[in-house]
C-alpha positions as CSV (number, residue, x, y, z in Angstrom):
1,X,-23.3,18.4,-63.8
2,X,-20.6,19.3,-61.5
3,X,-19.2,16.5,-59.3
4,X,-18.8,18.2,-56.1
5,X,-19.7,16.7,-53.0
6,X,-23.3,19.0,-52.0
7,X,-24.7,19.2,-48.5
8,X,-28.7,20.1,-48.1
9,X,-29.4,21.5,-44.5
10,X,-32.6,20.4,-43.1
11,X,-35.2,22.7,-41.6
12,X,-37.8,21.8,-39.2
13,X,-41.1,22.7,-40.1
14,X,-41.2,23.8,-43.9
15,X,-41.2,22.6,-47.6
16,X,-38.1,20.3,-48.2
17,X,-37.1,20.5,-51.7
18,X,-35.4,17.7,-53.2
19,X,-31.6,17.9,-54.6
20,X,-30.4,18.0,-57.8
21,X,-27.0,16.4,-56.8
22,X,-26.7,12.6,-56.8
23,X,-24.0,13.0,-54.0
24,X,-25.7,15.0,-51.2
25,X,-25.8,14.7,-47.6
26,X,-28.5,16.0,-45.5
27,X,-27.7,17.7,-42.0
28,X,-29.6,19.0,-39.8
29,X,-30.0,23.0,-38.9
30,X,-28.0,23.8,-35.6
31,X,-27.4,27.5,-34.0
32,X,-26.0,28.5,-37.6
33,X,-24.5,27.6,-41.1
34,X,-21.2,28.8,-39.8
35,X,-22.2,25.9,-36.7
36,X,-23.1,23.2,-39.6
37,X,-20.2,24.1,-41.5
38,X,-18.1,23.2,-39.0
39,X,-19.5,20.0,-38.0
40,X,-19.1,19.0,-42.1
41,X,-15.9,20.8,-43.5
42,X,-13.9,17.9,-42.7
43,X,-15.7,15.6,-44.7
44,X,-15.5,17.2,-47.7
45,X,-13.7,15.4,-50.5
46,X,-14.0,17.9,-53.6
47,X,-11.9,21.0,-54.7
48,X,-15.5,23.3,-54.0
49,X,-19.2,22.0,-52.3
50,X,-22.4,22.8,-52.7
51,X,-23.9,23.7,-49.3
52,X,-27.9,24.9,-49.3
53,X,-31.1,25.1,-47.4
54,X,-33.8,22.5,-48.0
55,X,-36.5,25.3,-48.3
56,X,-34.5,26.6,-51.7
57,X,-35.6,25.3,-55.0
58,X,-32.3,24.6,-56.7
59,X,-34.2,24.3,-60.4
60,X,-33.2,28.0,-61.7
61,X,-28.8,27.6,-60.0
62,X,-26.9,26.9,-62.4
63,X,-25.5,23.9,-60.7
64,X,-22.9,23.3,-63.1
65,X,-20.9,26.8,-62.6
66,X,-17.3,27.1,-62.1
67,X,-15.5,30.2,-60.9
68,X,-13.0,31.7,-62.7
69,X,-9.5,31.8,-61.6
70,X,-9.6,35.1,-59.5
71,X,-12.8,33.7,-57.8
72,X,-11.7,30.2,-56.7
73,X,-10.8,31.1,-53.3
74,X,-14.3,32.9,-52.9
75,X,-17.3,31.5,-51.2
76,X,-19.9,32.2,-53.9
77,X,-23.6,32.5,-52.3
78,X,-26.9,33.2,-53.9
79,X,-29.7,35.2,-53.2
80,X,-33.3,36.1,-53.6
81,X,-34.2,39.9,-54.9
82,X,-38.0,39.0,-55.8
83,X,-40.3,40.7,-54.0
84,X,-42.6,38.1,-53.0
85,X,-39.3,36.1,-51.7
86,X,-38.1,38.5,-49.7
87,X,-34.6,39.9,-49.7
88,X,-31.6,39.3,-47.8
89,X,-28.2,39.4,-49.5
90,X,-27.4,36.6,-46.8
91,X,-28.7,33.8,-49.2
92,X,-29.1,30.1,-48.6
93,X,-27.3,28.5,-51.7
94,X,-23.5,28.5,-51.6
95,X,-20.5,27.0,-53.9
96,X,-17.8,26.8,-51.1
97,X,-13.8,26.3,-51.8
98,X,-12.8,23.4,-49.3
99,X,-9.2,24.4,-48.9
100,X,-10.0,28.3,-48.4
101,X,-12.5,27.3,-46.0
102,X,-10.9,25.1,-43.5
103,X,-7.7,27.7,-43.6
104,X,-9.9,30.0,-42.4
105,X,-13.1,28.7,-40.4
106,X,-11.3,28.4,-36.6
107,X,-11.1,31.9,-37.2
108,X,-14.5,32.6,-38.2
109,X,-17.1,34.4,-35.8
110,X,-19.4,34.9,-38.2
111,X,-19.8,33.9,-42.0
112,X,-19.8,36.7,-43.4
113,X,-16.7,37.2,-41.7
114,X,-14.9,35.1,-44.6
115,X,-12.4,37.1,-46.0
116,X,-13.9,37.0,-50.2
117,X,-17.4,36.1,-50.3
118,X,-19.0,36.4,-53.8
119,X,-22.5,37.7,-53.6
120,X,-25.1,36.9,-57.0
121,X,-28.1,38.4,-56.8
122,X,-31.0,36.3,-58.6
123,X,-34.4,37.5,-59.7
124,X,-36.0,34.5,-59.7
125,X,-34.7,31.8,-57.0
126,X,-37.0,30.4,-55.4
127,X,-37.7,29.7,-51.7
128,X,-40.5,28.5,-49.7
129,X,-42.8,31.7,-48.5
130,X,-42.8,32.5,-45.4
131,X,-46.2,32.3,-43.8
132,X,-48.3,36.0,-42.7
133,X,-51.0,35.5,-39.8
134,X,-52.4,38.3,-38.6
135,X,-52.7,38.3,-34.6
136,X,-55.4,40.4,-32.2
137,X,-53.7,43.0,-29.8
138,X,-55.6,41.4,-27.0
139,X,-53.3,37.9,-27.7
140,X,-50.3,38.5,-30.5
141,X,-49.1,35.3,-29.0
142,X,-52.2,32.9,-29.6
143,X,-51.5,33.6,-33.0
144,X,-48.1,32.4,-33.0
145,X,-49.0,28.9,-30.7
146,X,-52.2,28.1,-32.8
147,X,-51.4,28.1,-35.8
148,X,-49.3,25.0,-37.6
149,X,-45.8,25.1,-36.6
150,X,-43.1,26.9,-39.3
151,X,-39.6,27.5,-39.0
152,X,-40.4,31.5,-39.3
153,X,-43.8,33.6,-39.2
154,X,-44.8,36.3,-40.3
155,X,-47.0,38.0,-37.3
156,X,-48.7,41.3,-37.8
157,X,-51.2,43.5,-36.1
158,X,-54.8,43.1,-37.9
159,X,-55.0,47.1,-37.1
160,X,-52.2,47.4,-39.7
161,X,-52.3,47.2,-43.6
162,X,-50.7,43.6,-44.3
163,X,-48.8,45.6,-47.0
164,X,-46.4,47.4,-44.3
165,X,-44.8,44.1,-44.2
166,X,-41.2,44.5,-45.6
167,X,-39.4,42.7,-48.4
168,X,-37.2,40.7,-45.9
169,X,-36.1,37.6,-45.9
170,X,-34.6,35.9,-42.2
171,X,-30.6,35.3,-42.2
172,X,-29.3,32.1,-41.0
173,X,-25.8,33.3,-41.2
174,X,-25.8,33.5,-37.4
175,X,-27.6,32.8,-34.7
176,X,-31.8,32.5,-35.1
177,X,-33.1,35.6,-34.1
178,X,-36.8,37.3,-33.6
179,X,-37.0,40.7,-35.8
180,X,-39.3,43.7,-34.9
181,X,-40.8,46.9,-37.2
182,X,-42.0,50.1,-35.6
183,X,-42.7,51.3,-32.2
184,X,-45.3,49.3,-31.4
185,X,-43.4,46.1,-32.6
186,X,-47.0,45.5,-34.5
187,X,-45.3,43.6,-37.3
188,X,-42.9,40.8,-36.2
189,X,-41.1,37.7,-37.9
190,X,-41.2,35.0,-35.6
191,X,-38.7,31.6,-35.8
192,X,-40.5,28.5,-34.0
193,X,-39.3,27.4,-30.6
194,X,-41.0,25.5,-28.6
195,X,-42.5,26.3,-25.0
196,X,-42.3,29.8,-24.6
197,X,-44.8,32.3,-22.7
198,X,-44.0,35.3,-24.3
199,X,-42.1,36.7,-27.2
200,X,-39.5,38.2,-24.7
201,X,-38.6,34.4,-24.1
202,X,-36.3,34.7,-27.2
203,X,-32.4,35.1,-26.8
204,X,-32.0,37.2,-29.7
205,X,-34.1,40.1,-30.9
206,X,-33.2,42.6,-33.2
207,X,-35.4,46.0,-34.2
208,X,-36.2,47.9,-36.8
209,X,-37.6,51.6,-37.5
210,X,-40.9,51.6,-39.3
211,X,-43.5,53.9,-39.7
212,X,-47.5,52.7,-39.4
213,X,-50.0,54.0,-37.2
214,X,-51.5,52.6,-34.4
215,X,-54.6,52.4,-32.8
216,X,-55.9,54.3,-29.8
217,X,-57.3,52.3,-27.2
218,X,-60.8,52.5,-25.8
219,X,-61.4,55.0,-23.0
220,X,-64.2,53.8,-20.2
221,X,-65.1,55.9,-17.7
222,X,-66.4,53.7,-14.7
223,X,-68.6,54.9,-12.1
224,X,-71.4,53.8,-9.2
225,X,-72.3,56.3,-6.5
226,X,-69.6,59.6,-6.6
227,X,-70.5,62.6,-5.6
228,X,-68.1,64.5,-8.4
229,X,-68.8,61.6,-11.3
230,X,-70.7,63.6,-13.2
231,X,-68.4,66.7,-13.3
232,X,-65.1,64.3,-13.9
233,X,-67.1,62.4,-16.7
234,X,-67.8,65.9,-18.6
235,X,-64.3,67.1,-18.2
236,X,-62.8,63.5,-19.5
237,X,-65.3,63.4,-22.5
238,X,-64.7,67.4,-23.3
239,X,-60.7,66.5,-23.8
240,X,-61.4,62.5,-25.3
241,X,-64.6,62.3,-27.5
242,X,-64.1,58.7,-27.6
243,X,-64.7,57.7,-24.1
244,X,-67.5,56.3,-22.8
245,X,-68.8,55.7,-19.6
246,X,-70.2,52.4,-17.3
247,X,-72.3,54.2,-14.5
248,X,-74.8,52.3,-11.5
249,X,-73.7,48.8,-12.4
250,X,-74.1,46.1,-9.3
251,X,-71.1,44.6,-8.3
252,X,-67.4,45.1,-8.8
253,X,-67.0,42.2,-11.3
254,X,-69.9,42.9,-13.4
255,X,-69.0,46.5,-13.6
256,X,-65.2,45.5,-15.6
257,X,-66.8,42.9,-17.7
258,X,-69.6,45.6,-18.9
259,X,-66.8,47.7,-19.1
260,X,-65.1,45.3,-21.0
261,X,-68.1,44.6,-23.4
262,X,-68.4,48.4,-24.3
263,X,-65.0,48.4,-25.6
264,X,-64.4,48.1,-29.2
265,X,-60.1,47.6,-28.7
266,X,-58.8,44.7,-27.8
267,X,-57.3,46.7,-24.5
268,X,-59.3,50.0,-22.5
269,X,-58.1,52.4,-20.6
270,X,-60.3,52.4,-17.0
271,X,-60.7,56.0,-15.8
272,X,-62.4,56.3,-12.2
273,X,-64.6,59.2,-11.2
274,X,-62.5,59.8,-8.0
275,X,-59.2,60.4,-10.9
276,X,-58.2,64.5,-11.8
277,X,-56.3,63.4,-14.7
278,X,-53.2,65.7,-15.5
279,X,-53.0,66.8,-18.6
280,X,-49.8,65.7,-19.3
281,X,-51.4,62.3,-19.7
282,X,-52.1,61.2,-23.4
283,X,-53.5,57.7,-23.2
284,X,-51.6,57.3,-26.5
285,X,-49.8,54.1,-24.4
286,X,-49.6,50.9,-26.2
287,X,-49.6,47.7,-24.7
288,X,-46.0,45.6,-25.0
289,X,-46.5,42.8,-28.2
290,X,-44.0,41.0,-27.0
291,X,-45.1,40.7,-23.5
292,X,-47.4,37.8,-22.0
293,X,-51.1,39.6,-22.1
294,X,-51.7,41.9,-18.6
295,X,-53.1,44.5,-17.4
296,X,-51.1,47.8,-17.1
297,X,-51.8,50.0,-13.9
298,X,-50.2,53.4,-14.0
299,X,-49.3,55.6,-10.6
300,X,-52.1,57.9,-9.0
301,X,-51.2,60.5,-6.5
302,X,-53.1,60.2,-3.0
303,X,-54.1,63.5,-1.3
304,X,-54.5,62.5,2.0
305,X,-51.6,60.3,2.8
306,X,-49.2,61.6,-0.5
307,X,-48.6,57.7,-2.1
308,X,-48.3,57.6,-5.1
309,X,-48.4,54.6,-6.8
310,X,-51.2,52.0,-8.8
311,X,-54.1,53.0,-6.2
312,X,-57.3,54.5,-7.9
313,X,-54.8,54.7,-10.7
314,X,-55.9,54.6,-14.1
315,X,-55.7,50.9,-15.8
316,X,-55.1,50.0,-19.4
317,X,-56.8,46.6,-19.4
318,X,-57.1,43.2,-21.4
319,X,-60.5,42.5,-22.4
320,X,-59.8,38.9,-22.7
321,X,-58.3,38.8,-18.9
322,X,-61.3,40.7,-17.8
323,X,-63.3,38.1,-19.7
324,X,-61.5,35.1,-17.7
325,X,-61.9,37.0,-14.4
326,X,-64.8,35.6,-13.6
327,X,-63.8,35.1,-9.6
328,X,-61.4,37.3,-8.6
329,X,-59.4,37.6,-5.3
330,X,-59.3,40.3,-3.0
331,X,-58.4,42.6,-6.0
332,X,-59.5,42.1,-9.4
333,X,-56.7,43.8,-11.3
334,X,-54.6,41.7,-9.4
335,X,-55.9,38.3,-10.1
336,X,-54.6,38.2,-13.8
337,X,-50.8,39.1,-15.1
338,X,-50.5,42.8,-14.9
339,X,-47.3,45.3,-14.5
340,X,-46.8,48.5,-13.0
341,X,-45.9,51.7,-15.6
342,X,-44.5,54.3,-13.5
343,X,-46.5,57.3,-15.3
344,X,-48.3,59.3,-12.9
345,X,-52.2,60.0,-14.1
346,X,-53.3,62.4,-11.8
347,X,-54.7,62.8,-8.6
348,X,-57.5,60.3,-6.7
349,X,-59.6,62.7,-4.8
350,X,-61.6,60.1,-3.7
351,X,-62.1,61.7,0.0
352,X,-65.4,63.9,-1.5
353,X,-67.4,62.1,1.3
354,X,-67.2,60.2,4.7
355,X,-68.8,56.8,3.6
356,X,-66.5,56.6,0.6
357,X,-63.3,58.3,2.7
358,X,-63.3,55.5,5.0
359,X,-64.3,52.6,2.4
360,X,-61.6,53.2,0.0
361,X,-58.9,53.4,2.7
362,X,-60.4,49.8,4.0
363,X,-60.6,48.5,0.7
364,X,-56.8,49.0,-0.2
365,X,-55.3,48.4,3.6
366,X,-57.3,45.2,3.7
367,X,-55.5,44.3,0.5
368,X,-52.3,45.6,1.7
369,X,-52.6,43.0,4.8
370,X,-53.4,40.3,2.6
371,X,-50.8,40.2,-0.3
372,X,-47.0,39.1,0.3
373,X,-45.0,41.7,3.0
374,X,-42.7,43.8,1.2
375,X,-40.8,46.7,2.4
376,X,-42.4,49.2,0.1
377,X,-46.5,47.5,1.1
378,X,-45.0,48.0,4.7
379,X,-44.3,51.7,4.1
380,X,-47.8,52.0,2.2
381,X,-49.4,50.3,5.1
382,X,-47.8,53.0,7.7
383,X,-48.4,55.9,5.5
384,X,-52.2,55.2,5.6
385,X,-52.5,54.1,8.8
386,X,-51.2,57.7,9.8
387,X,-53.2,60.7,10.1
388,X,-53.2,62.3,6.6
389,X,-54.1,65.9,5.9
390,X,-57.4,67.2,3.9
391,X,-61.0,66.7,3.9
392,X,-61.6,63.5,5.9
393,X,-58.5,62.2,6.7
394,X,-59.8,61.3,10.3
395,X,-61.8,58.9,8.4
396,X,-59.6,57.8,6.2
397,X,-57.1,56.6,9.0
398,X,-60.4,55.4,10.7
399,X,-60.8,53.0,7.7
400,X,-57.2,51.7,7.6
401,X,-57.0,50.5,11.4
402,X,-60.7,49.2,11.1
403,X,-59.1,47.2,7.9
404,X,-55.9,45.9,10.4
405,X,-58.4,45.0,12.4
406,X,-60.7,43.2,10.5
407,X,-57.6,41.9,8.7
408,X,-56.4,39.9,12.2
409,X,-59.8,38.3,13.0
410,X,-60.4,37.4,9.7
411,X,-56.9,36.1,8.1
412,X,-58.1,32.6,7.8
413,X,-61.3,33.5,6.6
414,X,-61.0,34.1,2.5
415,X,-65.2,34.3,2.4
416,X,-64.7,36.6,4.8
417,X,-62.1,39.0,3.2
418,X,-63.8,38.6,-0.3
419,X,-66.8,40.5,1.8
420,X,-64.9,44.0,1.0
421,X,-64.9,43.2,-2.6
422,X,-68.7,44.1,-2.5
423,X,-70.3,47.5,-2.0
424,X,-73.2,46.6,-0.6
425,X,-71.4,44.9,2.4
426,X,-68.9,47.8,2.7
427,X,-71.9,50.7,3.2
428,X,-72.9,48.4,6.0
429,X,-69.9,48.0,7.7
430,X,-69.6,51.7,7.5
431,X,-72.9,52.2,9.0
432,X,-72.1,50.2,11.8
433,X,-68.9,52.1,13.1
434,X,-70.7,55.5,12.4
């Protein structure tokens, strides 16, 4: 056995492997080996070092090898090729020359920026697994928190064959990193860090092209008391055999969750009756993996006042968050995380009758009102309290200043705004201004 001086570096959260060198000290992981290496290089004694990870099994190195002449100024690094290892030619067992190494490590960006690095491949060096968890679209990140801590995961999509998972191994050459496959990031190799929201809270991630398919999300039609329901719910079903449809249920609230119940994907597109879709929309959209879980509202153009934006849009939602909604605010999309896709659906031509004219245009200036004062809800407040064109647009305005109104009496009253949330309540207040 060689009589080099040998440093293991320590990994949080894995298999440590003992050393096979009597003279070995243990460091900890920081950043980088490049970072390690330079908070070491100056302690080393010996001609060459032996510098590897914990989570490597050393019993298949040949720890007593020496390189030959035209080698000794080469960092000499060994790597996995089996194929339940994973590969990466960026290995975690190195024979180092001291003097070539401090010549040259101020210099050094990167390690594999060293000017002669020695790569041996090795069939059968073993290294500790990394662990495969599958996660469900509806939470990829529960997965990750809930499961025992590791210093890398393997996180896939349960939609997915397990086997689309690539022969990879993570590099520690540089900085730690999060690593994507495919276009719907389904499969993902995650490094541990500690109180984050959302994959996206990661400094470093780095993609790669994949192929897989992925699964179409639920379509739900939704619908209560619409004159043109029935002809919308024919023309969506004729072009998407998969939808299905939530008619006459009671109550806003009860109406998602049912909605939310029928789904058999972990996300639904909501379609409402009032909604010409343009045919140009797909529904092939996918909800962001690396994202905290929301809802995504898309645009919807108004007829009447000519907004376009997430009113009476179609909604991809989160059957969990629809789940946890249990009391909403004045809007229920908006009482969970959600974001805005700027992809216009269609057309709301939800002015097919007075009653439901003058309710919808309360329903969204009341909310308008209510939430934080922006210079785009100011311009959406204007545009519908202004005389629109089109069938009903007299009532349609009617509805917005009978929402400012209602709005300026009632401010301090939340039992009283959480009144228009109900349908009941709003086909009385209609009544009584008729």
């Amino acid at each position: 056995m060689t009589g080099f001086d040998s440093i293991q570096v320590r990994f949080k959260h894995t298999k440590h492997w003992p050393s096979p060198f009597a003279n070995t000290r243990q460091v900890p992981f920081v950043e980088s080996y490049l970072t390690v290496l330079k908070s070491v290089i100056d302690d080393i004694q010996t001609e060459y070092f032996w510098f590897f990870a914990d989570f490597m099994d050393l019993k298949t190195v040949d720890i007593d090898y020496i390189p030959e002449q035209h080698e000794k100024d080469q960092i000499h690094v060994w790597y996995n090729t089996h194929p339940l290892g994973g590969t990466n030619k960026e290995g975690n067992v190195f024979l180092i020359p001291t003097a070539a190494l401090k010549k040259q490590i101020k210099d050094l960006k990167f390690l594999r920026d060293f000017k002669d690095i020695n790569y041996h491949a090795h069939s059968n060096l073993f290294q500790n697994l990394v662990h495969k968890i599958g996660f469900k679209l509806k939470d990829p990140y529960d997965a990750y928190t809930n499961t025992p801590p590791h210093y890398y995961k393997w996180l896939y999509n349960l939609n997915i064959d397990k086997k689309q998972i690539p022969n990879f191994f993570p590099s520690f050459w540089e900085d730690v990193k999060l690593y994507t496959w495919g276009k719907t990031n389904d499969i993902m190799l995650v490094p541990h860090k500690d109180n984050i929201k959302q994959f996206y809270d990661f400094d470093r991630i780095v993609h790669y092209d994949l192929d897989y398919p992925s699964k179409s999300m639920d379509i739900v039609f939704l619908s209560y008391d619409e004159p043109n329901a029935d002809e919308n719910w024919e023309k969506l079903k004729g072009k998407y055999p998969r939808a299905k449809r939530v008619h006459g249920v009671q109550g806003r609230t009860l109406a998602y969750i049912t909605a939310a119940s029928m789904s058999e994907t972990d996300y639904f597109f909501a379609v409402f009756p009032t909604i010409d879709i343009d045919d140009s929309f797909d529904f092939t959209f996918q909800p962001d993996r690396l994202k905290e879980p929301c809802h995504y509202i898309f645009h919807c153009k108004n007829p009447v006042n000519g907004l376009e934006y997430g009113h009476r849009a179609v909604i991809l939602y989160n059957k969990k968050l629809c789940f946890d909604t249990v009391k909403p605010g004045l809007d229920y999309t908006l009482s969970q995380a959600h974001t805005v896709v700027p992809t216009l659906c269609g057309t709301s031509n939800f002015n097919v009758t007075p009653e439901i004219s003058w309710r919808v245009a309360f329903r969204e200036v009341l909310k308008l009102c209510a939430m934080k004062q922006t210079v785009e809800s100011r311009h959406r407040l204007k545009k519908w309290c202004e005389l629109g064109k089109g069938q009903y647009a007299l009532l349609v305005q009617r509805g917005a200043l009978d929402a400012v109104d209602y709005y300026e009496k009632n401010k301090h009253d939340e039992n009283a705004l959480r009144l228009s949330y109900e349908l009941d309540w709003l086909k009385q207040k209609f009544n009584s201004i008729s």
